[in-house]
PQR file with spaces between the fields and no chain letter, atoms N, CA, C, O and H, PARSE charges and radii, in Angstrom:
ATOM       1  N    UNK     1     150.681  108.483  130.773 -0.4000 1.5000
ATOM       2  CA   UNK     1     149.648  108.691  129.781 -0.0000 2.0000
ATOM       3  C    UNK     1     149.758  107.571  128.746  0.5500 1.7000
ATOM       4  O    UNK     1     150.859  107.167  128.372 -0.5500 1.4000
ATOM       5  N    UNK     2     148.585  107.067  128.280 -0.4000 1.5000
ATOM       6  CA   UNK     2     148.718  106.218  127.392 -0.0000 2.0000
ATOM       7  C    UNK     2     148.132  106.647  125.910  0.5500 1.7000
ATOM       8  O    UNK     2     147.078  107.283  125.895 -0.5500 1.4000
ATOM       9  H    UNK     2     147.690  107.396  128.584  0.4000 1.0000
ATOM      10  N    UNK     3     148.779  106.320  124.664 -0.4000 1.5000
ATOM      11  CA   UNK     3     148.907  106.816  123.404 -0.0000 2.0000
ATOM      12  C    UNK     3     148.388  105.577  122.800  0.5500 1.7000
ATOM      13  O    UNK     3     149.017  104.569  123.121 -0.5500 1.4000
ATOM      14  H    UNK     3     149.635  105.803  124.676  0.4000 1.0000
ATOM      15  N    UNK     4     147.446  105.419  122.045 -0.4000 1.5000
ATOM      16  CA   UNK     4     146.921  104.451  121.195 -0.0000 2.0000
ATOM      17  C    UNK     4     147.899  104.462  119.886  0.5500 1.7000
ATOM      18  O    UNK     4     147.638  105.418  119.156 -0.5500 1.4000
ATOM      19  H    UNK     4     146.935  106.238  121.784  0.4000 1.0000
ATOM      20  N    UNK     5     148.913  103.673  119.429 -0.4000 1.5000
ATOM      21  CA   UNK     5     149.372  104.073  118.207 -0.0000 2.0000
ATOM      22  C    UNK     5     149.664  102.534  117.300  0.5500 1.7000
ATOM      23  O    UNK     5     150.125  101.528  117.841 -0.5500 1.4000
ATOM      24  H    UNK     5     149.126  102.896  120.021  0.4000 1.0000
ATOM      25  N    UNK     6     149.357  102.607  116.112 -0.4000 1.5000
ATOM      26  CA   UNK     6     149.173  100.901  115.384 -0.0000 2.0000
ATOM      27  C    UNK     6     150.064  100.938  114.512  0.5500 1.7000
ATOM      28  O    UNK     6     149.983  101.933  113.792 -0.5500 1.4000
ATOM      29  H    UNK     6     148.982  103.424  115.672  0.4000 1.0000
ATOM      30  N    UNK     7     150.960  100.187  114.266 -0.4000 1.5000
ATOM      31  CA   UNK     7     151.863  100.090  113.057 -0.0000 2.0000
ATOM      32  C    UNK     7     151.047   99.693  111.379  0.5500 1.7000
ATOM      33  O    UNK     7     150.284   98.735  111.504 -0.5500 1.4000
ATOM      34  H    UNK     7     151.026   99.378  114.851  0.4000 1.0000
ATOM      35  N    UNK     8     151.078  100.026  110.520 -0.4000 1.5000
ATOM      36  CA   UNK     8     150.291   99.617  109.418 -0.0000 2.0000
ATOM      37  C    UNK     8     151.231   99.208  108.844  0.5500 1.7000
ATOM      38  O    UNK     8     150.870   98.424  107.966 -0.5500 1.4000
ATOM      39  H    UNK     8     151.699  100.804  110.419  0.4000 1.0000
ATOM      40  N    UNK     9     152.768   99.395  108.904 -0.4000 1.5000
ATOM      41  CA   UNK     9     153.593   98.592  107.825 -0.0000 2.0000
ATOM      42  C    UNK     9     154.522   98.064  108.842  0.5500 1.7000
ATOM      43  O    UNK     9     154.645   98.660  109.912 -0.5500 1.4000
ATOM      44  H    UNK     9     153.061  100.031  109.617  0.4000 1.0000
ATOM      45  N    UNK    10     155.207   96.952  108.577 -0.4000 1.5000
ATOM      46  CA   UNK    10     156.096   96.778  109.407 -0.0000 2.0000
ATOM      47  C    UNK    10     157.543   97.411  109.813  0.5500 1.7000
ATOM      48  O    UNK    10     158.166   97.169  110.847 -0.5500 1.4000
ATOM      49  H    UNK    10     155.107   96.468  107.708  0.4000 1.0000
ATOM      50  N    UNK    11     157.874   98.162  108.893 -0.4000 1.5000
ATOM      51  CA   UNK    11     158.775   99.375  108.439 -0.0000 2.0000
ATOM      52  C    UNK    11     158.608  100.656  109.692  0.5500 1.7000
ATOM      53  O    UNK    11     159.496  101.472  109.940 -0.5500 1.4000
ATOM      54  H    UNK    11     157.368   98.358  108.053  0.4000 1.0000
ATOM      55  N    UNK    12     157.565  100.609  110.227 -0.4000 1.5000
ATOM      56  CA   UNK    12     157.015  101.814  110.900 -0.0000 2.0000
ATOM      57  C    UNK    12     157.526  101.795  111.971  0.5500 1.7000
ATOM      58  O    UNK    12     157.502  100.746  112.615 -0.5500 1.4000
ATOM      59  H    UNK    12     156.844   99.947  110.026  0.4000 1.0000
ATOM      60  N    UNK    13     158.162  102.983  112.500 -0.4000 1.5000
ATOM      61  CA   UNK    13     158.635  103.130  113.865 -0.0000 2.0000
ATOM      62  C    UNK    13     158.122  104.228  114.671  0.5500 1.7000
ATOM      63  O    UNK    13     158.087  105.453  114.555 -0.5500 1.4000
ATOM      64  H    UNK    13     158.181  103.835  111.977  0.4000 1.0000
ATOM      65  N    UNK    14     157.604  103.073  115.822 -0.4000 1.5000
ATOM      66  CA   UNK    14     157.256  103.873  117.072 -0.0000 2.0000
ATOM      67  C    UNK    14     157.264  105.176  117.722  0.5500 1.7000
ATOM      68  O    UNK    14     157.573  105.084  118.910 -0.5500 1.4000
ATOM      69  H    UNK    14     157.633  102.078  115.916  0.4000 1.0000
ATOM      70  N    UNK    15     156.975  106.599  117.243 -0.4000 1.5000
ATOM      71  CA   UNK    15     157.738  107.514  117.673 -0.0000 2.0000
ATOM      72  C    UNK    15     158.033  108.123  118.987  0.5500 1.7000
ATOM      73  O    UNK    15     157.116  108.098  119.807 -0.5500 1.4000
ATOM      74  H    UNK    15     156.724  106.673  116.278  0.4000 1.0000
ATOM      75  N    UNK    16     159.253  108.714  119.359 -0.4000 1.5000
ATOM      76  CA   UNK    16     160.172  108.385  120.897 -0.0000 2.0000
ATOM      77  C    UNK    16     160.922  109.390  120.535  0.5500 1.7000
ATOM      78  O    UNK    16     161.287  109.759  119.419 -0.5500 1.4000
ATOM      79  H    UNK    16     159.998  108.735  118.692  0.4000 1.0000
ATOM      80  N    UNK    17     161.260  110.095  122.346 -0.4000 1.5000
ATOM      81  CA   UNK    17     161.884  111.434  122.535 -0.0000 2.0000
ATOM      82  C    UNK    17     163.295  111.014  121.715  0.5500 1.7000
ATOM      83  O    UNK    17     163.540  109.808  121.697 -0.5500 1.4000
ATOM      84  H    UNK    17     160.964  109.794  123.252  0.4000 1.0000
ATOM      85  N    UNK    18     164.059  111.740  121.166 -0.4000 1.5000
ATOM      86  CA   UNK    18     165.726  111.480  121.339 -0.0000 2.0000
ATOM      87  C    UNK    18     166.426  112.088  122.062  0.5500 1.7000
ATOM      88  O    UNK    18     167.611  111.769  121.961 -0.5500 1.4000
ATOM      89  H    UNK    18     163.860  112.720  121.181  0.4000 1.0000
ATOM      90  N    UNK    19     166.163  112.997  122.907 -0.4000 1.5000
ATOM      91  CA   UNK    19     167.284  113.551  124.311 -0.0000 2.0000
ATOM      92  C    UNK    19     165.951  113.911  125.245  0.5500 1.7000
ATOM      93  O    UNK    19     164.878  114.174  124.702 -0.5500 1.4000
ATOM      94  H    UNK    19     165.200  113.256  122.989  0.4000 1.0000
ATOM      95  N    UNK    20     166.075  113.904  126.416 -0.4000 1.5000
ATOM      96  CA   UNK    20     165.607  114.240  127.317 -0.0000 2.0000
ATOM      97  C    UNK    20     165.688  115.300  127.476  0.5500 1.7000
ATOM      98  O    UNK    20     166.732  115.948  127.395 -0.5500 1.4000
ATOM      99  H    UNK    20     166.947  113.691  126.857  0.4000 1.0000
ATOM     100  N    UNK    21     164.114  115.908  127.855 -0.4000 1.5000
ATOM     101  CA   UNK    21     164.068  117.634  127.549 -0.0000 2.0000
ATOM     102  C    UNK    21     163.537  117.613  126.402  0.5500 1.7000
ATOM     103  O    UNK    21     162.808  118.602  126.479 -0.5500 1.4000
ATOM     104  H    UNK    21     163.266  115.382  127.920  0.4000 1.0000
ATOM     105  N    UNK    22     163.295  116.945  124.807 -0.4000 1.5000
ATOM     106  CA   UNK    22     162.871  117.460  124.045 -0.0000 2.0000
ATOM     107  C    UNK    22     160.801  117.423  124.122  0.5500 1.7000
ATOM     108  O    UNK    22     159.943  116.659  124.565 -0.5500 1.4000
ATOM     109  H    UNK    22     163.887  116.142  124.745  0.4000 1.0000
ATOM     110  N    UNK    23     160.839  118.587  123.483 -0.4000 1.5000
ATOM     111  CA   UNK    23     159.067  118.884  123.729 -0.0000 2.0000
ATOM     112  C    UNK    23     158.612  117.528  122.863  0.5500 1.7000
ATOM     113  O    UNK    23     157.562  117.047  123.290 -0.5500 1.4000
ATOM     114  H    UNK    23     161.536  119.208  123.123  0.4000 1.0000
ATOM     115  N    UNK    24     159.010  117.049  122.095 -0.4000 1.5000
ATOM     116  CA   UNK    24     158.328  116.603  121.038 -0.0000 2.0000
ATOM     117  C    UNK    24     158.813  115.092  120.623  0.5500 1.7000
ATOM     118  O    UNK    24     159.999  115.016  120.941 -0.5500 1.4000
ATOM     119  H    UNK    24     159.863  117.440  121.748  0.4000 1.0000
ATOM     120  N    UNK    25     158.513  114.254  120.226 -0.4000 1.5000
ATOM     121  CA   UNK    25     158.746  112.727  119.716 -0.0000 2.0000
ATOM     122  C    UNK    25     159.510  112.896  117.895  0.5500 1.7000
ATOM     123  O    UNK    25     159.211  113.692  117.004 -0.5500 1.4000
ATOM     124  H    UNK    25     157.549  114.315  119.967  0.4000 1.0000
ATOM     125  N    UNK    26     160.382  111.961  117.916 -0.4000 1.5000
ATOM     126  CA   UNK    26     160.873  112.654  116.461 -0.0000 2.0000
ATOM     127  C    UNK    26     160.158  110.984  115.649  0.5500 1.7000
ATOM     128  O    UNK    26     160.219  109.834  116.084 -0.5500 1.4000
ATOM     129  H    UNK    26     160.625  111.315  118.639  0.4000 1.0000
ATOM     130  N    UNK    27     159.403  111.627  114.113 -0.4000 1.5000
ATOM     131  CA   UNK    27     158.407  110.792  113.541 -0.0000 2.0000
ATOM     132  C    UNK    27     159.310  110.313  112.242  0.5500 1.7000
ATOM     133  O    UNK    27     159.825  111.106  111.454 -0.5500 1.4000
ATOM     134  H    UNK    27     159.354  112.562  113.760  0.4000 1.0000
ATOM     135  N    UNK    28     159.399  109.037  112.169 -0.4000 1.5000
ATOM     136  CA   UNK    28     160.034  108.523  110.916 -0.0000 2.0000
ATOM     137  C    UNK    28     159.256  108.365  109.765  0.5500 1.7000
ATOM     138  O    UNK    28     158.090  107.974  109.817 -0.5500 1.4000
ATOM     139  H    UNK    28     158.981  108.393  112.810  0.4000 1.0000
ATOM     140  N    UNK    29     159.835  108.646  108.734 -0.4000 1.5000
ATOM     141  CA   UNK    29     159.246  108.703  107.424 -0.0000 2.0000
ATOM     142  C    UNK    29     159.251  107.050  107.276  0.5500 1.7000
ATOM     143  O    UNK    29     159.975  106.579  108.153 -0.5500 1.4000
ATOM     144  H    UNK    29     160.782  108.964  108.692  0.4000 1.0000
ATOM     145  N    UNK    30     158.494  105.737  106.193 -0.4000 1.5000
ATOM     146  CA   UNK    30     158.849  104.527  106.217 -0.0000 2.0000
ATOM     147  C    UNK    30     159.153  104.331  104.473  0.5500 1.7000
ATOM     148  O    UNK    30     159.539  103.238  104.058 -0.5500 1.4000
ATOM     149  H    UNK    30     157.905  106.120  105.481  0.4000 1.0000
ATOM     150  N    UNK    31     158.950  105.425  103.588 -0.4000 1.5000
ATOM     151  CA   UNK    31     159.267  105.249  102.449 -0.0000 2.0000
ATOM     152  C    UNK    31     160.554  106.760  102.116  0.5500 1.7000
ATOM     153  O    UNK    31     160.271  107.886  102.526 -0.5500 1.4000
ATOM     154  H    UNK    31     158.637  106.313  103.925  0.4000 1.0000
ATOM     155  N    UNK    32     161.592  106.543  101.515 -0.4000 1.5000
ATOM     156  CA   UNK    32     162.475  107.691  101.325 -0.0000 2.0000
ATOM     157  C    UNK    32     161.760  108.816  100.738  0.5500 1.7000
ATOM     158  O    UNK    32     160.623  108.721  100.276 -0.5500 1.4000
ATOM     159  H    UNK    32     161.821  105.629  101.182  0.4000 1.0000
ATOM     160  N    UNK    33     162.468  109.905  100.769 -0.4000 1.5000
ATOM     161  CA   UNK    33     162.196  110.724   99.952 -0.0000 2.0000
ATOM     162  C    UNK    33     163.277  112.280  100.388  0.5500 1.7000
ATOM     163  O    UNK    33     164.169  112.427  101.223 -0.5500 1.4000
ATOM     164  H    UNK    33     163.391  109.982  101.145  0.4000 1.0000
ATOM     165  N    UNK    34     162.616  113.301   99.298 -0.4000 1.5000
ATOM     166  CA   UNK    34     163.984  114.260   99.081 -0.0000 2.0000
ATOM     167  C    UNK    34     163.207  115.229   99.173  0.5500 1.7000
ATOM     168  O    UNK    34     162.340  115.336   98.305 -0.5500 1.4000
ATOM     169  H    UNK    34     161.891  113.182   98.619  0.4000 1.0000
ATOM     170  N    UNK    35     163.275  116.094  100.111 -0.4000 1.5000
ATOM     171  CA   UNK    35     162.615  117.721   99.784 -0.0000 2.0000
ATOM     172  C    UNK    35     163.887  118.712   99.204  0.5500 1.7000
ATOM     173  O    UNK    35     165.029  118.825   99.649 -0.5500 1.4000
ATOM     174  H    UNK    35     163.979  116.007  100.815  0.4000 1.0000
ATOM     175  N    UNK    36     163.319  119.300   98.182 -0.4000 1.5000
ATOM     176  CA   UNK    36     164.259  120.680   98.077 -0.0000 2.0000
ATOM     177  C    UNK    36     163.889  121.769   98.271  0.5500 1.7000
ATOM     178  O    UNK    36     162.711  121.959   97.971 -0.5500 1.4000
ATOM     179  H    UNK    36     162.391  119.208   97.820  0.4000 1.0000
ATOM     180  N    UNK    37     164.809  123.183   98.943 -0.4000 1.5000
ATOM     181  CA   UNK    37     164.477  123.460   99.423 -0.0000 2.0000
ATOM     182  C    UNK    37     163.431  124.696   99.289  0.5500 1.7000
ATOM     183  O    UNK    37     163.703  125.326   98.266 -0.5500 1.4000
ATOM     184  H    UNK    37     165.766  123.029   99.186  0.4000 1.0000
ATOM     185  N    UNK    38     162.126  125.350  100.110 -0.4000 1.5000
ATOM     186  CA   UNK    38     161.036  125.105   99.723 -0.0000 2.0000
ATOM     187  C    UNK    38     159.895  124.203   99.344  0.5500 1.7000
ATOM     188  O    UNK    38     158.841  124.764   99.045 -0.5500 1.4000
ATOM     189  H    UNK    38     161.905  124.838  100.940  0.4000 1.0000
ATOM     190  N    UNK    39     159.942  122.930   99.311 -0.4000 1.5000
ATOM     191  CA   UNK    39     159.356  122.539   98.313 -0.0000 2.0000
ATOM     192  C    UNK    39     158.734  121.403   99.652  0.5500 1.7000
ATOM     193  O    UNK    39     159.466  120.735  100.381 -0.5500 1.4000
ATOM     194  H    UNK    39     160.799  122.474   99.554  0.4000 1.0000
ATOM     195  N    UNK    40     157.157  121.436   99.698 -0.4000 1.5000
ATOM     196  CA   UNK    40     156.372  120.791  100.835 -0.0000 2.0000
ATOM     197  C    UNK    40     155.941  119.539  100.156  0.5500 1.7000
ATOM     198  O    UNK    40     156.152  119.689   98.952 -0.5500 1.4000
ATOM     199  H    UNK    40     156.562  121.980   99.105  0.4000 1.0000
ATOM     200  N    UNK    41     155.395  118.293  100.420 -0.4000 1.5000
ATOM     201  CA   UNK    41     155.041  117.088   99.877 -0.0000 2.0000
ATOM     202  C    UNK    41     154.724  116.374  100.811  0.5500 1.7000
ATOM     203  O    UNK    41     155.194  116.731  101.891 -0.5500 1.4000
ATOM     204  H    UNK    41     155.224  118.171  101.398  0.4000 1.0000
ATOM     205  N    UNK    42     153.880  115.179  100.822 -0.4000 1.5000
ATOM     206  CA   UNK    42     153.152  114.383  101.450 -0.0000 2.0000
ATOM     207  C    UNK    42     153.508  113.493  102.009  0.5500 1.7000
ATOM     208  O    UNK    42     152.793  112.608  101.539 -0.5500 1.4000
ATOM     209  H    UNK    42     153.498  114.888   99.944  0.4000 1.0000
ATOM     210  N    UNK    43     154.789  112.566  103.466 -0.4000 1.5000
ATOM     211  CA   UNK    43     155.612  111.351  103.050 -0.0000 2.0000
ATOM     212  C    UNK    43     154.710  110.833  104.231  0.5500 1.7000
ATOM     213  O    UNK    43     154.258  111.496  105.165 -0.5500 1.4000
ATOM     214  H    UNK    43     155.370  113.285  103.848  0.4000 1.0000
ATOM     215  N    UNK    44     154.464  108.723  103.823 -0.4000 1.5000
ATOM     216  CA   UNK    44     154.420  108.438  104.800 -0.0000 2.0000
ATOM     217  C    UNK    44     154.749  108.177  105.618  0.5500 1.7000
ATOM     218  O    UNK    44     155.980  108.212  105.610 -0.5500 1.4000
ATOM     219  H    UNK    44     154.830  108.184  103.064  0.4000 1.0000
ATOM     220  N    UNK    45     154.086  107.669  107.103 -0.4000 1.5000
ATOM     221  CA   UNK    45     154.610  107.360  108.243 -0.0000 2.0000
ATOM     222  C    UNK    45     154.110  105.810  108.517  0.5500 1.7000
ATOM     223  O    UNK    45     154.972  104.984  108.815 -0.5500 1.4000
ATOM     224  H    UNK    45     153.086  107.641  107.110  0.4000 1.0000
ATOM     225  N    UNK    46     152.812  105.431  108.428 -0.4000 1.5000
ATOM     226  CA   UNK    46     152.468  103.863  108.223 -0.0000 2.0000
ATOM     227  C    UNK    46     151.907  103.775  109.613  0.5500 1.7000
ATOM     228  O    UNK    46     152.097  102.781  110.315 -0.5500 1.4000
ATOM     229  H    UNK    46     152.112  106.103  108.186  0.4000 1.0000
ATOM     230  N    UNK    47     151.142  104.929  110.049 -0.4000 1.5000
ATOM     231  CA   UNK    47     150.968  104.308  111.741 -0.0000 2.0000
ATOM     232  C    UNK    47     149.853  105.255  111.521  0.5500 1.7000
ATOM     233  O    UNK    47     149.690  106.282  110.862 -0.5500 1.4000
ATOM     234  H    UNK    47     150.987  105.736  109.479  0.4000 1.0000
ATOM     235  N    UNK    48     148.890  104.256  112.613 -0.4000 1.5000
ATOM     236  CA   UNK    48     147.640  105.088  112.598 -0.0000 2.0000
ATOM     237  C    UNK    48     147.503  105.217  114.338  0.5500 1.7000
ATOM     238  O    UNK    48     148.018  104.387  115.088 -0.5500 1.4000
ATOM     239  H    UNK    48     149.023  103.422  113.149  0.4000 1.0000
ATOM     240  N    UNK    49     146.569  106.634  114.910 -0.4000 1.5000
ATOM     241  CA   UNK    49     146.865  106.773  115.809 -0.0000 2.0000
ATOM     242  C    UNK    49     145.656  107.629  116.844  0.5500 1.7000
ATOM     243  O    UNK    49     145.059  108.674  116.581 -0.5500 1.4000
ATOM     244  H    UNK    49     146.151  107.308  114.300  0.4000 1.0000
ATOM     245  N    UNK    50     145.567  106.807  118.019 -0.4000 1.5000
ATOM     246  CA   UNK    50     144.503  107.961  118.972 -0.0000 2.0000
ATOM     247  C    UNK    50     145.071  108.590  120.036  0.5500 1.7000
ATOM     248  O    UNK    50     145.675  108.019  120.944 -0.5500 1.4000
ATOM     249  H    UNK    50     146.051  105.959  118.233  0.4000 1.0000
ATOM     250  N    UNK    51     144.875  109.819  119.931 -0.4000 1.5000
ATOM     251  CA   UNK    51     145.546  110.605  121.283 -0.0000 2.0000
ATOM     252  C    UNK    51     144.280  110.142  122.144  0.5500 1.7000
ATOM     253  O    UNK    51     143.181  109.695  121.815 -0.5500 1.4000
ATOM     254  H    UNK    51     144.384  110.283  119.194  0.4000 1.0000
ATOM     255  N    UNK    52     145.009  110.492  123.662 -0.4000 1.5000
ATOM     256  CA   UNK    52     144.019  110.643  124.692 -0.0000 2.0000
ATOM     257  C    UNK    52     143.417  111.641  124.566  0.5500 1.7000
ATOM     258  O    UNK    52     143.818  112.639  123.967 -0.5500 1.4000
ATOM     259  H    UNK    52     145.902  110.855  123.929  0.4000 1.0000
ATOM     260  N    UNK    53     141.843  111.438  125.392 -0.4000 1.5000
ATOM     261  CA   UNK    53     141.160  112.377  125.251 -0.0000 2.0000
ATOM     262  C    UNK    53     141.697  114.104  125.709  0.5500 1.7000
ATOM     263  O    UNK    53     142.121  114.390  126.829 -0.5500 1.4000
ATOM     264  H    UNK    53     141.517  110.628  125.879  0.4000 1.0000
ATOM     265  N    UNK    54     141.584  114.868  124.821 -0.4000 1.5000
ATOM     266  CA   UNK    54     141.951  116.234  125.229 -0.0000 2.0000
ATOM     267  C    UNK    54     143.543  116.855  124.802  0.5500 1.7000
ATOM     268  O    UNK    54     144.020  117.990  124.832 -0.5500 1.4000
ATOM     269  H    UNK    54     141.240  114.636  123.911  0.4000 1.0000
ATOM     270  N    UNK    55     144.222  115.179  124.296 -0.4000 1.5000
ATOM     271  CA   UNK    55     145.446  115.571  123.262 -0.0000 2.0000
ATOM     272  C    UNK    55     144.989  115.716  122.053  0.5500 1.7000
ATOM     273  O    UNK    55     143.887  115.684  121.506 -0.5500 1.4000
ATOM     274  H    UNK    55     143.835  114.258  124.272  0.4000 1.0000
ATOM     275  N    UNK    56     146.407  115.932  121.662 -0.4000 1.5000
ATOM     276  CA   UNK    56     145.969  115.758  119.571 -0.0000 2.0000
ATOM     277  C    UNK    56     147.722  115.688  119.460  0.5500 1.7000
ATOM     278  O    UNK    56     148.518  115.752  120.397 -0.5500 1.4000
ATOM     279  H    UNK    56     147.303  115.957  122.106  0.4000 1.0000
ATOM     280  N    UNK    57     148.015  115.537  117.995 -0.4000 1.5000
ATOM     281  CA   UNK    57     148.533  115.261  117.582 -0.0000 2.0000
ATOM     282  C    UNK    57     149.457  116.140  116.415  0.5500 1.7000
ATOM     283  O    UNK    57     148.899  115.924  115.339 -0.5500 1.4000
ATOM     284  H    UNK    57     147.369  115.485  117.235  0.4000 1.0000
ATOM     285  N    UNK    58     150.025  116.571  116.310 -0.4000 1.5000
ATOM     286  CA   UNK    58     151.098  117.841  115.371 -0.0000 2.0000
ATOM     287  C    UNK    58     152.023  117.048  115.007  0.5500 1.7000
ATOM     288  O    UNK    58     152.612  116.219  115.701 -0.5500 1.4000
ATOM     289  H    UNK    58     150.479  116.747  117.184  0.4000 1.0000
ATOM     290  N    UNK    59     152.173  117.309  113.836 -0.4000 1.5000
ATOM     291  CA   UNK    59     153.842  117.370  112.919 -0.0000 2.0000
ATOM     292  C    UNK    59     153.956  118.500  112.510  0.5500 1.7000
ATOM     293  O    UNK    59     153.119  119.272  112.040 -0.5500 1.4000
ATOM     294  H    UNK    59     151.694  117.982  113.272  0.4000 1.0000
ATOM     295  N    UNK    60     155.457  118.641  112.767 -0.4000 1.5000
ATOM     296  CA   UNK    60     155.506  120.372  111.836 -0.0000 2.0000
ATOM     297  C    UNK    60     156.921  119.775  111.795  0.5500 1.7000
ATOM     298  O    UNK    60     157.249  118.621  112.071 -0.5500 1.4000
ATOM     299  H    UNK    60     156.137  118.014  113.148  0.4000 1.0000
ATOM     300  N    UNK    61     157.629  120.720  111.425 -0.4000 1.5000
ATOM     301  CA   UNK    61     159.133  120.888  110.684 -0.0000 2.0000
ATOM     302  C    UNK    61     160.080  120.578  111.905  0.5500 1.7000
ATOM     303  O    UNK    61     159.361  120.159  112.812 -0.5500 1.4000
ATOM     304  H    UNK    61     157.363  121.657  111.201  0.4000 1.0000
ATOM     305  N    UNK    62     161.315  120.609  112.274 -0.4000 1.5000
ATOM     306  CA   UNK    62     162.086  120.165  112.613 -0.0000 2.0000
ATOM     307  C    UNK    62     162.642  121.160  112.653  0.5500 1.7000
ATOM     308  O    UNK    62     162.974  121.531  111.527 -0.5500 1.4000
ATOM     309  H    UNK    62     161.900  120.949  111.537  0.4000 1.0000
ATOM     310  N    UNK    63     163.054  122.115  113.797 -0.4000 1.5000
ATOM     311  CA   UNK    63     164.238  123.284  113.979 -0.0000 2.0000
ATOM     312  C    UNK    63     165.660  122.467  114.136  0.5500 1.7000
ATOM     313  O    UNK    63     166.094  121.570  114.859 -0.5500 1.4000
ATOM     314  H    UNK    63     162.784  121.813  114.712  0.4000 1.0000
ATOM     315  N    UNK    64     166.342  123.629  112.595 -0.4000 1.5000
ATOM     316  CA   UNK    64     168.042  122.601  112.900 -0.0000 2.0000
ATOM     317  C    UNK    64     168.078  123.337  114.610  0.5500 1.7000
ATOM     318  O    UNK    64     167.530  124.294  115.158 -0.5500 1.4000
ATOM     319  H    UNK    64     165.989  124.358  112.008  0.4000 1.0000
ATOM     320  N    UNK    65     169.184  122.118  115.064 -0.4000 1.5000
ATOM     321  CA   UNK    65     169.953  122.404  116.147 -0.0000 2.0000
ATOM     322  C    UNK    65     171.426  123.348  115.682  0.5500 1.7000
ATOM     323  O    UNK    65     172.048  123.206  114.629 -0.5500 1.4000
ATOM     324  H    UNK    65     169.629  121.341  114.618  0.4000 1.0000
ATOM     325  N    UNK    66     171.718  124.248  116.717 -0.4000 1.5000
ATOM     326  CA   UNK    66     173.167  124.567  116.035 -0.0000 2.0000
ATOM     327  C    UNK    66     174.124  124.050  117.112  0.5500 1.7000
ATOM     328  O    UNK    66     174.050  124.148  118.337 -0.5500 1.4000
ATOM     329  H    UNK    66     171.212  124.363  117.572  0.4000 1.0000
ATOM     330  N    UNK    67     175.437  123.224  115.991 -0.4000 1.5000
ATOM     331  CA   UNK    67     176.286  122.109  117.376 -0.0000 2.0000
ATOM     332  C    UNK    67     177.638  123.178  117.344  0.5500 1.7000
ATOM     333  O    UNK    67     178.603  122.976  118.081 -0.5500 1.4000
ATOM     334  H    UNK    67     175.496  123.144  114.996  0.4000 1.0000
């Protein structure tokens, strides 16, 4: 499948599985920042992007792993 995705800053990274098996691509933030906890806010990513027709596209939260 092919993913249309454009870097807008040069900072911006590509997003890519980190273990095999995971459902989902993990998305880098390109400017820092601090959530506490509760507390939702806006960070960017610097990439603009077209799914194929009949995908789309989700961010949501990050389930900790327990090691």
């Amino acid at each position: 499948m092919k993913w249309k995705i454009k870097r807008l800053d040069p900072r911006a990274v590509i997003p890519r599985y980190a273990h095999m098996g995971d459902a989902g691509a993990d998305l880098v933030i390109t400017h820092g920042g601090l959530l506490e906890p509760g507390e939702a806010r806006d960070f960017p990513v610097s990439l603009a992007t077209e799914p194929p027709l009949g995908y789309f596209f989700l961010i949501r939260r990050a389930s900790r792993r327990s090691h």
